[in-house]
N, C-alpha and C positions, 0 to 999 in steps of 0.2 A: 613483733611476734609476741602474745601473751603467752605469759608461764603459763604450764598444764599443772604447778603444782598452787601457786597463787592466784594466779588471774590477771595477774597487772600484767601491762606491754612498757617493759621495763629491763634491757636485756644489752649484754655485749657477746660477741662473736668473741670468742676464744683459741677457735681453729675453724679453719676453713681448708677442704680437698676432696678430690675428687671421688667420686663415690658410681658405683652397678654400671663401670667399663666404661666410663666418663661421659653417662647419659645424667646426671644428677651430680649436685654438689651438694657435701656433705656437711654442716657445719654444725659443732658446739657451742651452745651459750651457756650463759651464765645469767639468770636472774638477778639481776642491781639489788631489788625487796628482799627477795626470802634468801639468796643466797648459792637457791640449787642450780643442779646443771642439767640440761637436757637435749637432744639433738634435732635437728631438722634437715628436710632434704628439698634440694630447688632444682626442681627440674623445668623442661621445655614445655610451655602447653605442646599437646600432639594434635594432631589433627584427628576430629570423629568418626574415626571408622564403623560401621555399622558391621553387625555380623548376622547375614542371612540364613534364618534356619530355614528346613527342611521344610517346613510348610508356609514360608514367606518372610513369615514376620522379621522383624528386621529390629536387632536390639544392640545398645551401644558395645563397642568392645572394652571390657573392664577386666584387666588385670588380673583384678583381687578375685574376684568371679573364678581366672583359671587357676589361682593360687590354691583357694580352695578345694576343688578339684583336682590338684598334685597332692593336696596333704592328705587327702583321701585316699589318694591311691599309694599315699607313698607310708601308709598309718601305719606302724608297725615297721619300718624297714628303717633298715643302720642308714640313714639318708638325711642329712641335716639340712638346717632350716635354709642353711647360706647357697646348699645346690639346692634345691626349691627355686631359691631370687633367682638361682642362675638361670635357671631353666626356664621363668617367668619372664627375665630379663632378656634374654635370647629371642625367647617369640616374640616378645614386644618389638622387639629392632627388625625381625625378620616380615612381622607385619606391618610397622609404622614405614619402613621401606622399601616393599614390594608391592602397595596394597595402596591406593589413593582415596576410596569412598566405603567399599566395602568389602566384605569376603565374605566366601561362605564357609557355613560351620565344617562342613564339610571337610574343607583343605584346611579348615584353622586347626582341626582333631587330628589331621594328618599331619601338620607342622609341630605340634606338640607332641606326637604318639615318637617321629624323627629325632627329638632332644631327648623324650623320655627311655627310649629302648638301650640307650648308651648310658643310661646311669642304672638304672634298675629293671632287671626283667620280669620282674613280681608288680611289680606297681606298671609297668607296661599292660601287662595283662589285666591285672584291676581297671586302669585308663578305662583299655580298650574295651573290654567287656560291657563299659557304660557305654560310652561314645558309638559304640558299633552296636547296640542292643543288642547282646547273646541271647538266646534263646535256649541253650541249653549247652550240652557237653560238647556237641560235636564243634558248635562253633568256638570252645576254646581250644579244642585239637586242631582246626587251623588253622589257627590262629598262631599256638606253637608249633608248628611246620618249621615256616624259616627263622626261629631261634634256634628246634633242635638242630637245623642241618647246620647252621652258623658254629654252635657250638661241635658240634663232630667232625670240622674241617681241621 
């Protein structure tokens, strides 16, 4: 593994453990050259799942891609970086295990909208408002339908 702070492939494992629900193993090196320490993560290759949108096309399924798209939704909200991975980490398992070639965007916005509504209900509606193209007010009323009546139970 070359340092990211040197360059050289010059390094010892210092620790090694389990790492995001024991999908990735987690290890610290140490640079032999410069000294520093820094982390890496070894996970499984996964299988390529394609994710078929709305009008066909068919594009790899990328993580970081819905990562992006929780920090967005989640900008502004007391929601840290670690439930993000959770919530990134979750869909990943629930699609690398349900899902053999493909899915559609469709139930991929639904498996994520399912993890997001239990951690924040601001950034659910952020999500959702992209994912479902609101077109205006009414479709964020309801949309809040069955938050408010959850909440009034």
């Amino acid at each position: 593994m070359k340092c990211p702070f040197c360059g050289l492939d010059n390094d010892k494992v210092i620790d090694s453990r389990g790492g995001e629900d024991g999908h990735a193993i987690r290890r610290r090196r140490r640079c032999l050259e410069c000294d520093r320490r820094f982390t890496t993560y070894e996970r499984v290759a996964e299988v390529d799942i394609k994710v078929v949108k709305k009008n066909g096309e068919r594009h790899p399924f990328r993580p970081d891609k819905l990562r992006i798209g929780l920090e967005r939704a989640c900008w502004k909200r007391p929601i840290s970086g670690r439930q993000i991975s959770d919530v990134v980490s979750k869909v990943e398992q629930i699609v690398y295990s349900n899902y053999e070639n493909e899915i559609d965007s469709q139930e991929l916005g639904k498996i994520v909208m399912d993890e997001l509504i239990n951690l924040d209900e601001v950034a659910y509606i952020r999500f959702a408002s992209v994912y479902r193209q609101f077109r205006g007010a009414t479709d964020f009323v309801d949309e809040l339908q069955p938050i408010l009546r959850r909440l009034s139970k």
